[in-house]
C-alpha positions as a printed NumPy array, in Angstrom:
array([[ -3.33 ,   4.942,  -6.66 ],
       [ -5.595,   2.272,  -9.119],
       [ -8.778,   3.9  ,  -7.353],
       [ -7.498,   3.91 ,  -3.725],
       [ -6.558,   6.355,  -1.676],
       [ -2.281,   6.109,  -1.554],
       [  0.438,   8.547,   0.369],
       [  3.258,   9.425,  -1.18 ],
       [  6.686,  10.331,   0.609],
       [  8.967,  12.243,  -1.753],
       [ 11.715,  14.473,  -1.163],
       [ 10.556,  18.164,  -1.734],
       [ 12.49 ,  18.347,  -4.905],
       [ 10.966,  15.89 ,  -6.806],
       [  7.562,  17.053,  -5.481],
       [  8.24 ,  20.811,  -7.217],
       [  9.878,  18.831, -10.058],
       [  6.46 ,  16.726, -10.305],
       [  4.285,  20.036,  -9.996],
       [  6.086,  21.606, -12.953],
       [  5.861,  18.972, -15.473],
       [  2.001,  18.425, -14.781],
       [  1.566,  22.366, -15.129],
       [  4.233,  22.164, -18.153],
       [  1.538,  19.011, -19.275],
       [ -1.579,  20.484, -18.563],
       [ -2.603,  17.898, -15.884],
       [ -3.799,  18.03 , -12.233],
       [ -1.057,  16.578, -10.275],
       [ -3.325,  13.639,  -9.216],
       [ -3.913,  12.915, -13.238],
       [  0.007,  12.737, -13.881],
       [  0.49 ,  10.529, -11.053],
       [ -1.791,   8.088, -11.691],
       [ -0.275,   7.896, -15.575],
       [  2.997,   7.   , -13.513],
       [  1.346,   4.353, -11.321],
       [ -0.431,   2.708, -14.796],
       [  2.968,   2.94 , -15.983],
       [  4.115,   0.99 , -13.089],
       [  1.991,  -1.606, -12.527],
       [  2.103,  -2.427, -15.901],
       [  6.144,  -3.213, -15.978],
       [  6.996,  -6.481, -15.404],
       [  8.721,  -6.048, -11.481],
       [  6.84 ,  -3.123, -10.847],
       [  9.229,  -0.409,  -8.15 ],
       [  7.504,   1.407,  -5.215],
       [  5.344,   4.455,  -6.298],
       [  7.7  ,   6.988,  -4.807],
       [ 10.697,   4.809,  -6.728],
       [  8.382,   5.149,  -9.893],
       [  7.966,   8.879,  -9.653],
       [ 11.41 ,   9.752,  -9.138],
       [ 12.648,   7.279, -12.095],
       [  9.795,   8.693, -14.387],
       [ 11.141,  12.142, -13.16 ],
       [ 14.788,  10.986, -14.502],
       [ 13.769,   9.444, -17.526],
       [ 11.401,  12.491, -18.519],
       [ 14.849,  15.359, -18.059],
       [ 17.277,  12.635, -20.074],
       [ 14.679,  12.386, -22.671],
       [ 14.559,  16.36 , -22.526],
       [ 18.435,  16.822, -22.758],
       [ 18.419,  14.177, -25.891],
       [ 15.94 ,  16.792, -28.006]])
């Protein structure tokens, strides 16, 4: 993403997954992905953007199930 125009492949489960926590977050889709790309590219051996997404995706529901 970073201002350029990006396609995503994800499995259709983590794209309704995705859609639900950026209606659950009150962002557009595009917003929430670009938060996990910045999230990304800052780590120190940045993953693919798909990889990013789904790992985001797993960190967000074991942070959920620790509440």
């Amino acid at each position: 993403m970073a201002g350029h125009k990006t396609s995503i492949s994800l499995e259709p489960l983590f794209w309704d997954w995705l859609r639900r926590v950026a209606e659950a977050e009150g962002l557009p889709l595009n917003a929430l992905v670009a938060r996990i790309d910045a999230e990304r590219i800052a780590s120190p051996t940045p993953p693919g953007l798909a990889g990013a997404i789904r790992l985001w995706l797993a960190a967000c529901a074991l942070e959920r199930d620790r509440l």
